[in-house]
C-alpha positions as CSV (number, residue, x, y, z in Angstrom):
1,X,-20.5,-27.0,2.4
2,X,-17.5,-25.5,4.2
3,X,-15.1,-24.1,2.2
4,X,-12.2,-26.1,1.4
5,X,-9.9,-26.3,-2.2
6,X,-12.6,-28.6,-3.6
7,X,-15.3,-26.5,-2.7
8,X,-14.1,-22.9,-3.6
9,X,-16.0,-21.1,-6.1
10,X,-12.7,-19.6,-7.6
11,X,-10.2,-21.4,-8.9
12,X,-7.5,-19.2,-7.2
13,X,-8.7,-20.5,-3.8
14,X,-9.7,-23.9,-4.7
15,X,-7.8,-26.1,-7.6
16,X,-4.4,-23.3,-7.7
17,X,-4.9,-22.7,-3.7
18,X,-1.4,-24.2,-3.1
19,X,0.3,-22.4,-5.9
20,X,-0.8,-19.0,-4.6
21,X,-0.4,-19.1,-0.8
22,X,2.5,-17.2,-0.8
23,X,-0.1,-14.4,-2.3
24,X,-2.2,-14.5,0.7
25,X,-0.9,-12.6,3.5
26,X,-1.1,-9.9,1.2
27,X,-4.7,-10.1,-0.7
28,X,-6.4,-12.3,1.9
29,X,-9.1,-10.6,4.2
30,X,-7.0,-11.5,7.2
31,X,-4.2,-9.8,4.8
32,X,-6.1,-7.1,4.4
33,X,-7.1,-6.5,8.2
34,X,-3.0,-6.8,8.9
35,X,-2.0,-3.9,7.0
36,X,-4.9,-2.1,8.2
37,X,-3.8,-2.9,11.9
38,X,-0.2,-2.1,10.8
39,X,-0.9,1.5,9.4
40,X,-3.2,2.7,12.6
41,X,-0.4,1.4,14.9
42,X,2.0,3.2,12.5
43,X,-0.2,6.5,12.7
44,X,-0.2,5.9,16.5
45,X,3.7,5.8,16.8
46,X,3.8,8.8,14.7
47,X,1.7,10.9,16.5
48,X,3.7,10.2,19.6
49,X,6.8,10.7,17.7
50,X,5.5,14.5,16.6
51,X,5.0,15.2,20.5
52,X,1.1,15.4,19.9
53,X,0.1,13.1,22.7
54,X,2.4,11.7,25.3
55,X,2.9,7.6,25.1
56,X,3.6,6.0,28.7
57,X,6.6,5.3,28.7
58,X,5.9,1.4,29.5
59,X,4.9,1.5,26.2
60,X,7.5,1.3,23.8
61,X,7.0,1.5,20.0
62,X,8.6,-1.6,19.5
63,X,5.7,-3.6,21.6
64,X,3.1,-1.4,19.6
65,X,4.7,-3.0,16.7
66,X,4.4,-6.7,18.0
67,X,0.4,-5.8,17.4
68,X,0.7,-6.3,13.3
69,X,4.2,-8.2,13.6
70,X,2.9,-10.8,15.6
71,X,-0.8,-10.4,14.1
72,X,-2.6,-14.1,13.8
73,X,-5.7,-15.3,12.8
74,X,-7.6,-15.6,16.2
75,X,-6.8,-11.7,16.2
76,X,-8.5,-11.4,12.4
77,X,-11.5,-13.5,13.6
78,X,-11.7,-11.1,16.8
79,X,-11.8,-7.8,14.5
80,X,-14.3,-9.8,12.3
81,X,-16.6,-10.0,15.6
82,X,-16.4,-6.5,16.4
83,X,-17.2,-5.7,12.8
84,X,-20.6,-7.5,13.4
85,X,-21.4,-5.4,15.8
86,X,-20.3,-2.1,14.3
87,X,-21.1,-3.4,10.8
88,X,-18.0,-1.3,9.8
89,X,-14.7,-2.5,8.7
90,X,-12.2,0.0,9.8
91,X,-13.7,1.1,12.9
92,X,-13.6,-2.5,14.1
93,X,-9.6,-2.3,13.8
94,X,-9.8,1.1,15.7
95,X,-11.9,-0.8,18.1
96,X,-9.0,-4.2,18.8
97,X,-6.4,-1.9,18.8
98,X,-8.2,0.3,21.7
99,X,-8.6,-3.3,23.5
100,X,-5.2,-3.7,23.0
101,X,-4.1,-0.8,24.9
102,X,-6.1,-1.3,27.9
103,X,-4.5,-5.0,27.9
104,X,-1.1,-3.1,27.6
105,X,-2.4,-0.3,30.8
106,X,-2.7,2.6,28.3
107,X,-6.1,2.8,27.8
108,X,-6.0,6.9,28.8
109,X,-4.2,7.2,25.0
110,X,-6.2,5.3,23.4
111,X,-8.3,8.0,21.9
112,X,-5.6,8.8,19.7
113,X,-6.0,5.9,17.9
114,X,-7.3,6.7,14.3
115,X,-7.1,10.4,15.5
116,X,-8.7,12.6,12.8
117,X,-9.2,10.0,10.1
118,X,-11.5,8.5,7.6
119,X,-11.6,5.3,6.9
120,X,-10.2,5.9,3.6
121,X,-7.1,7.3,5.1
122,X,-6.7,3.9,6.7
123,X,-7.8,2.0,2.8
124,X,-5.8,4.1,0.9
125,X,-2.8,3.2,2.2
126,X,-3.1,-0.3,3.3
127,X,-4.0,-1.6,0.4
128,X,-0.9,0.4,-1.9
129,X,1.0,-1.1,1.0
130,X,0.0,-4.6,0.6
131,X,0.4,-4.0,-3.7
132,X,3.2,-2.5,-3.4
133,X,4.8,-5.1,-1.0
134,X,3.2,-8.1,-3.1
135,X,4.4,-6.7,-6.2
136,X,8.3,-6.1,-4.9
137,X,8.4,-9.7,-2.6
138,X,6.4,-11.7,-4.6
139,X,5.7,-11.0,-8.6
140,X,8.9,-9.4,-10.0
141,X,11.2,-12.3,-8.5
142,X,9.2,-14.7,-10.5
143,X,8.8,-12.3,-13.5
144,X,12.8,-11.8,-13.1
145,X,12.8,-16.3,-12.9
146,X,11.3,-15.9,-16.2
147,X,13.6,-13.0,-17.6
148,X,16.7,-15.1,-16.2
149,X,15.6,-18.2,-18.1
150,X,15.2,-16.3,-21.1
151,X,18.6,-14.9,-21.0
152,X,19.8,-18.2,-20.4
153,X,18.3,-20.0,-23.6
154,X,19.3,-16.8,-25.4
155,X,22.9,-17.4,-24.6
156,X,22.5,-21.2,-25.1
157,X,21.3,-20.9,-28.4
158,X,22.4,-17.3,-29.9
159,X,24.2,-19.6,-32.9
160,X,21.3,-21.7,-33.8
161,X,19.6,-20.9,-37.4
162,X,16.1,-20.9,-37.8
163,X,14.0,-20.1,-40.6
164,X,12.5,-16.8,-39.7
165,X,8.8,-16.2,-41.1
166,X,6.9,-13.6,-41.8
167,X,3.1,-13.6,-42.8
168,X,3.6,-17.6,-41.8
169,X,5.8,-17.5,-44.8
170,X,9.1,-17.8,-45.4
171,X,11.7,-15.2,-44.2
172,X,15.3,-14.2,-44.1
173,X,16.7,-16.5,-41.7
174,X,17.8,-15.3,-38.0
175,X,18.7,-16.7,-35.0
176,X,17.1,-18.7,-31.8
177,X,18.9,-16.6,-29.6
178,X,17.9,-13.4,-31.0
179,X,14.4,-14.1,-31.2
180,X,14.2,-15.2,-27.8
181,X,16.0,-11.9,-27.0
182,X,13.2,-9.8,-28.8
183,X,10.8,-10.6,-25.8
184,X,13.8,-10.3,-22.9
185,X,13.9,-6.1,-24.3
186,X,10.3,-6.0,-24.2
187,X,10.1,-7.4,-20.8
188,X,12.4,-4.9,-19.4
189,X,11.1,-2.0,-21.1
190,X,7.6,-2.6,-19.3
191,X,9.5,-2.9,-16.2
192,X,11.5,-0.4,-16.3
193,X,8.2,2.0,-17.3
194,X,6.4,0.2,-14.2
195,X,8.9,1.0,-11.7
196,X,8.6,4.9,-12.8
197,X,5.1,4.5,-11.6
198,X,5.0,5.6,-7.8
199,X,2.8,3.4,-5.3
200,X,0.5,6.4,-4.1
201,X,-1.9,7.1,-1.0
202,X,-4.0,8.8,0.3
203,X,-4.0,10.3,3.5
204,X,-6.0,13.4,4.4
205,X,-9.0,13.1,6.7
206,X,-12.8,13.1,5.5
207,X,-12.6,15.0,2.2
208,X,-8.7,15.2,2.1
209,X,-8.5,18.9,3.4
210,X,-6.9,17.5,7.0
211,X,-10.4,19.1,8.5
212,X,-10.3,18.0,11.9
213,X,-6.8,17.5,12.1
214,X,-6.3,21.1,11.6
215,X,-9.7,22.2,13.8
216,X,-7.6,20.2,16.4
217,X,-4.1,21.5,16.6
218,X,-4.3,24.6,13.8
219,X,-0.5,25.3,14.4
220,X,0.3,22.3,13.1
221,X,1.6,21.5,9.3
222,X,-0.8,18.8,8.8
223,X,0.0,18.7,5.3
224,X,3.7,18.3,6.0
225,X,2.7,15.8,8.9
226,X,1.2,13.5,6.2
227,X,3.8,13.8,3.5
228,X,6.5,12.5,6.0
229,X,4.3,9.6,7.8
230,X,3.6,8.0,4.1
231,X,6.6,8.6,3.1
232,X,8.8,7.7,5.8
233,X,6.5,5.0,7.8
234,X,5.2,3.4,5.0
235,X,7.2,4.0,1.9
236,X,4.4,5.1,-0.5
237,X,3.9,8.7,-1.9
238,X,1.2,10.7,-1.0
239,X,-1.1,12.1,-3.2
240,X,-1.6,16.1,-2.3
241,X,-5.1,17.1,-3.5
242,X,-8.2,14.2,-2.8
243,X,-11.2,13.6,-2.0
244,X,-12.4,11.0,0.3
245,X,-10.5,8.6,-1.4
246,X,-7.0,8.3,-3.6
247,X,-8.3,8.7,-7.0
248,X,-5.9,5.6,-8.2
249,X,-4.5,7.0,-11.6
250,X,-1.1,5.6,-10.3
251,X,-2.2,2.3,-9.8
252,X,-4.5,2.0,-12.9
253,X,-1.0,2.9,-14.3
254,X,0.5,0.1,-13.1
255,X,-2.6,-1.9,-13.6
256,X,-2.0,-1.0,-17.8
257,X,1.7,-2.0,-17.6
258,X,1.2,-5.3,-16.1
259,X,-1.5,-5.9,-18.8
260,X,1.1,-5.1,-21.4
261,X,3.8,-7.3,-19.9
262,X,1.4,-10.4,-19.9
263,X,0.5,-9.2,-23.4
264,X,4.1,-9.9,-24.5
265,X,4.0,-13.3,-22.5
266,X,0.8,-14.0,-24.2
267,X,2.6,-13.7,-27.3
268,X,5.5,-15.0,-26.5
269,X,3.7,-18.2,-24.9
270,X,2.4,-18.3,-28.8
271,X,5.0,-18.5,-30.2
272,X,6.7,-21.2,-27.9
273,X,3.4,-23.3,-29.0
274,X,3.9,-22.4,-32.4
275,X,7.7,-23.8,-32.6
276,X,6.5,-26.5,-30.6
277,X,4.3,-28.0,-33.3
278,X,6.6,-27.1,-36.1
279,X,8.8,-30.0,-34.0
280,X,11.6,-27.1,-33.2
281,X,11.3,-28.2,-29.5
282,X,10.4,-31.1,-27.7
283,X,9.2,-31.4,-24.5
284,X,10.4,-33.6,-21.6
285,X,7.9,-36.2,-20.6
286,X,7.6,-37.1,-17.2
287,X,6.5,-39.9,-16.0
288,X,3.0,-40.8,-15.5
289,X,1.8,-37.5,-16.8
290,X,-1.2,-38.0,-19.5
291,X,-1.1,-36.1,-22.8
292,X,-4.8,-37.1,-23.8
293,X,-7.4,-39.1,-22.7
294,X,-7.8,-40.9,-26.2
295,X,-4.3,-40.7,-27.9
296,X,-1.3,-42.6,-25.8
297,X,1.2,-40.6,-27.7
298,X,0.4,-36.7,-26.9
299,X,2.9,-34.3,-25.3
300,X,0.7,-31.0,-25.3
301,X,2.3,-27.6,-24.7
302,X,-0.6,-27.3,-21.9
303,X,2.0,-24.9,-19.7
304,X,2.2,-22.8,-22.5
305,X,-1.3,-22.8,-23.2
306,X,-2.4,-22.8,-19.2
307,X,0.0,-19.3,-19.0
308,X,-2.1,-18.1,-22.0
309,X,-4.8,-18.5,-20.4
310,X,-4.3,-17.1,-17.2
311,X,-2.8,-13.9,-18.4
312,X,-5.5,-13.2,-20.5
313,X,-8.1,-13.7,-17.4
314,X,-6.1,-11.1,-15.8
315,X,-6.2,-8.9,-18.6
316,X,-9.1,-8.6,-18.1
317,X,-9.3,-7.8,-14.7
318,X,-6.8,-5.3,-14.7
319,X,-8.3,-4.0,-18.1
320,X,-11.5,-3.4,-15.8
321,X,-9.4,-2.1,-12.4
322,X,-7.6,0.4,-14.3
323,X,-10.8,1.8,-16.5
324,X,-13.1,1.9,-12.8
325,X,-11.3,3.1,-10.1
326,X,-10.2,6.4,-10.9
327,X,-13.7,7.3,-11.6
328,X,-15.9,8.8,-8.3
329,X,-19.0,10.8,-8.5
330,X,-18.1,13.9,-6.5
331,X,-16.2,13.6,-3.1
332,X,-16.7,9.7,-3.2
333,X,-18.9,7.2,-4.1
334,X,-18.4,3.2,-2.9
335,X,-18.1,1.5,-5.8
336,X,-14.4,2.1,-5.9
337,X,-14.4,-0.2,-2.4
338,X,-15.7,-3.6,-3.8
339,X,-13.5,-3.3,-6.8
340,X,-10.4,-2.4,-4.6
341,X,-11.2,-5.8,-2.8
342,X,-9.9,-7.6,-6.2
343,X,-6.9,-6.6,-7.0
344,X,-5.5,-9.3,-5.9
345,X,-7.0,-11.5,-8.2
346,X,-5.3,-10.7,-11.4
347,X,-2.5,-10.6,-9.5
348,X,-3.0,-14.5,-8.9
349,X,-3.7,-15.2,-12.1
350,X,-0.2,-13.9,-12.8
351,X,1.3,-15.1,-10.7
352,X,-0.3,-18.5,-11.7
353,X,0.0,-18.2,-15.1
354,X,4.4,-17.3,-14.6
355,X,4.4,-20.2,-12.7
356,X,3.3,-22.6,-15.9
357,X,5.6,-20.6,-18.4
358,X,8.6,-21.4,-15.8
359,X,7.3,-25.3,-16.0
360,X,6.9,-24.9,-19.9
361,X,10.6,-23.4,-20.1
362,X,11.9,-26.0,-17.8
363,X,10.6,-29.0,-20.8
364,X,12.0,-27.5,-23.7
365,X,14.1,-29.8,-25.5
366,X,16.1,-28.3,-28.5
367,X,15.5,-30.0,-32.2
368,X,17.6,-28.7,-33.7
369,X,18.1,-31.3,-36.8
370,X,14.4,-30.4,-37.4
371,X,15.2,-26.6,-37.8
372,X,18.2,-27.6,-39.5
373,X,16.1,-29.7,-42.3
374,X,13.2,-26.3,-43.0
375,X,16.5,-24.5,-43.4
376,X,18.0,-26.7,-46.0
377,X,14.1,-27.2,-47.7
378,X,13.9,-23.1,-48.1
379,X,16.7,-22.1,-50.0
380,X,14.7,-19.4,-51.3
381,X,15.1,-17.3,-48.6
382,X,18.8,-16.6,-49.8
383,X,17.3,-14.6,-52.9
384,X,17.3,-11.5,-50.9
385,X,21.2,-12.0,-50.0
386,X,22.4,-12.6,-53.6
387,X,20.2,-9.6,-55.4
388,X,21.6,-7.5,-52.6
389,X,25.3,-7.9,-53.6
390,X,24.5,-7.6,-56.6
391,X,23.1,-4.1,-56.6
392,X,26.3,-3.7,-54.6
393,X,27.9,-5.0,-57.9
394,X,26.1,-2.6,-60.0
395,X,24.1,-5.8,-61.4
396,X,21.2,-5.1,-63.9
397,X,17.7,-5.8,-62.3
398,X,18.8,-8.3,-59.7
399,X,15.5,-7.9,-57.6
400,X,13.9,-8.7,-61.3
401,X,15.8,-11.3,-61.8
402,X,15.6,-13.3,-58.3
403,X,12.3,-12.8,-58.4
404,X,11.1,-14.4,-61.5
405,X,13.5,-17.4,-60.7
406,X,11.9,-17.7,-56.7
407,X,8.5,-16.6,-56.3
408,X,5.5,-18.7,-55.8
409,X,7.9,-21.5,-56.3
410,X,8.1,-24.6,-53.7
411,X,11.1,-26.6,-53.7
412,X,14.2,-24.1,-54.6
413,X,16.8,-26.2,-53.6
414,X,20.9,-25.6,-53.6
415,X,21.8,-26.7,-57.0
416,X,18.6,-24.5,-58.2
417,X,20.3,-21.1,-56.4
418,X,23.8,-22.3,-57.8
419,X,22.7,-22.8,-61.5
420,X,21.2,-19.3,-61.5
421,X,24.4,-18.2,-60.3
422,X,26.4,-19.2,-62.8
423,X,23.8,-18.1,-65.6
424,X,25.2,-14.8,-63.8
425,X,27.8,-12.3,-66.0
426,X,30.2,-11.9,-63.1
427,X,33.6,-13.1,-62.1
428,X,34.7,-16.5,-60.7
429,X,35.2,-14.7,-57.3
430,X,31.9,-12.8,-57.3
431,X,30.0,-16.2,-57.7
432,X,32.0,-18.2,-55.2
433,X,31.4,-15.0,-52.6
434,X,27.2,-15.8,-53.3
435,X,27.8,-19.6,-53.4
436,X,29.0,-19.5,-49.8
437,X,25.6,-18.1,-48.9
438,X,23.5,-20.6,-47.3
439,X,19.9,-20.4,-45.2
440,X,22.0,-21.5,-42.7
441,X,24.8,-19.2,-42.3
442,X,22.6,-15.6,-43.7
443,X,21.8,-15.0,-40.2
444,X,22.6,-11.0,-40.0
445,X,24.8,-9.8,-37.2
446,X,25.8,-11.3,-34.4
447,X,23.8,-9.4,-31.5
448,X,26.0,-9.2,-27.8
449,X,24.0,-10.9,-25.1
């Protein structure tokens, strides 16, 4: 069979294909042969620009650049034929590139093309190019969708009551708003600890000691040389002592902290399901759409639960990315080069699983009357406010006192909480003061959004 969306083994490039295009130029085998392309012709420019080979001066940088810029899939498919002839990656972009200068008339530079390098040097900073340029351009602005949406309902609904519960039972009441606000400070903590994390490389010859670079030109700072091409040509930070390859504690870093912000997503998509069932939310139905095959009158939270899902498979992928790669035997082994392949793929599933919490969001319908009614049904819940003024009073046993009158028990309604009050030995004004506490209005502080 030919591969098409029905016939894709993954479900990233079949069924969710036209979700995650936007993902492709970036973790896509033709993606991945662009940024290779687009660092040797970088490397290329930069050695010209240090004055260690002369460039004709018909060729200009900016038509060097037009190589990666203007990169399509005919000139993937031709690097993929010269790889089945070198049965090596890399050296078949050294090889198009090479062609490429003879088409231009400067075939007598076109030695310097992956002067000195491994292949590594060329892997180990394409593909923290193409993370770092997916993660920037494509994941935060729909993580940030998410966080804006968030701060949005939190604003929207910072007055609404709602029963609070703890152990599934219960609680001191709080507010929508500032529950929904819990998860916007968790989000940006984990964001603000992943953009601490630096998107590093390596670049450094065979074994990272800049061997032949330096048997070459020993007059040269090679080490220098690198620092300012990854920094200033591709925007990544290189790493100072490697092996062969980067050893990828950085991006297992980053791995970890998108694993914890789809962990707070993961719970936070629980929750959403959780207040959906208790009838706190509603969802818009849109026409046509099925709820179940055998019961007409379904609405199921399936966004919420489809984003569950999806950050949980790439949980696990990252879970396995971050514990594998920084782990070599010696100067290298190639297991780390398979794996590196995939990082992509959590990345989807992400992406994906953002893209049905933004869809969830966007169907919430408020019920308030429903939160409204478990308020009014738990009046129980305002024991902790009344023995707390009166310790403030100096009241005997208050705790005791609430607590034989409330726990255990199911139906404390208002006139209940009021007839202990006025079993109370205190003033007129100290009992109206705990009269005019209600589940609905013992809601704490008001928080600033």
């Amino acid at each position: 069979m030919d591969l098409t969306a029905l016939t894709a083994i993954s479900p990233v490039d079949g069924r969710y294909r036209a979700q995650l295009a936007s993902l492709a130029p970036y973790f896509s085998e033709f993606g991945l042969i662009r940024y290779r392309v687009r660092v040797e012709i970088e490397y290329f420019i930069f050695l010209a620009e240090k004055k260690i080979f002369v460039l004709p001066a018909k060729v200009k940088a900016a038509k060097l650049r037009s190589i990666y810029e203007n990169f399509t899939e005919a000139d993937a498919q031709q690097i993929k034929t010269i790889e089945r002839t070198t049965n090596h990656d890399v050296k078949a972009v050294e090889y198009f590139i090479k062609e490429k200068l003879n088409e231009m008339g400067a075939g007598d530079v076109a030695e310097w093309v992956h002067f000195g390098l491994t292949s590594q040097d060329v892997n180990n900073t394409a593909v923290p190019l193409s993370w770092k340029e997916a993660l920037e351009e494509q994941y935060m602005p729909a993580l940030e969708n998410i966080l804006l949406q968030l701060r949005k309902m939190a604003k929207d609904w910072k007055k609404i009551s709602l029963l609070a519960r703890t152990h599934g039972q219960p609680a001191s009441p709080t507010t929508l708003g500032k529950e929904i606000m819990v998860f916007v400070e968790r989000l940006e903590g984990q964001i603000r600890q992943l953009s601490h994390v630096p998107f590093a490389a390596k670049f450094g010859g065979a074994t990272g000691n800049f061997n032949a670079h330096h048997v070459a030109f020993p007059a040269i700072d090679w080490i220098r040389f690198g620092n300012d091409f990854v920094s200033r040509k591709l925007g990544l930070e290189r790493m100072q002592y490697t092996t062969q390859i980067e050893h990828y504690d950085n991006l297992a870093a980053q791995f970890d902290a998108l694993k914890r912000i789809n962990t707070i997503l993961v719970d936070f998509c629980r929750d959403m399901w959780t207040y959906i069932s208790m009838e706190y939310f509603k969802q818009k139905v849109k026409a046509g759409e099925v709820g179940s095959s055998a019961m007409p009158h379904k609405v199921n939270p399936i966004d919420f639960e489809n984003a569950e899902g999806n950050f949980g498979i790439a949980n696990a992928l990252y879970e396995h990315l971050a514990a594998k790669l920084p782990i070599s035997r010696l100067q290298r082994d190639l297991t780390d080069s398979t794996v590196l392949r995939n990082v992509g793929v959590p990345m989807a599933h992400s992406f994906l699983a953002l893209r049905s919490l933004e869809k969830g969001l966007g169907k919430l319908l408020l019920n308030d009357s429903k939160m409204k009614e478990d308020l009014e049904h738990n009046w129980a819940v305002v024991a902790e406010a009344i023995q707390t003024v009166l310790r403030r009073e100096n009241y005997p046993q208050p705790y005791e006192a609430l607590k034989a009158l409330t726990r255990g028990k199911a139906g404390i309604s208002k006139q209940d909480i009021h007839e202990f009050i006025d079993t109370l030995k205190i003033n007129a004004k100290l009992k109206k003061e705990l009269k005019a506490i209600t589940p609905h209005n013992y809601t704490g502080v008001e928080f600033p959004y």
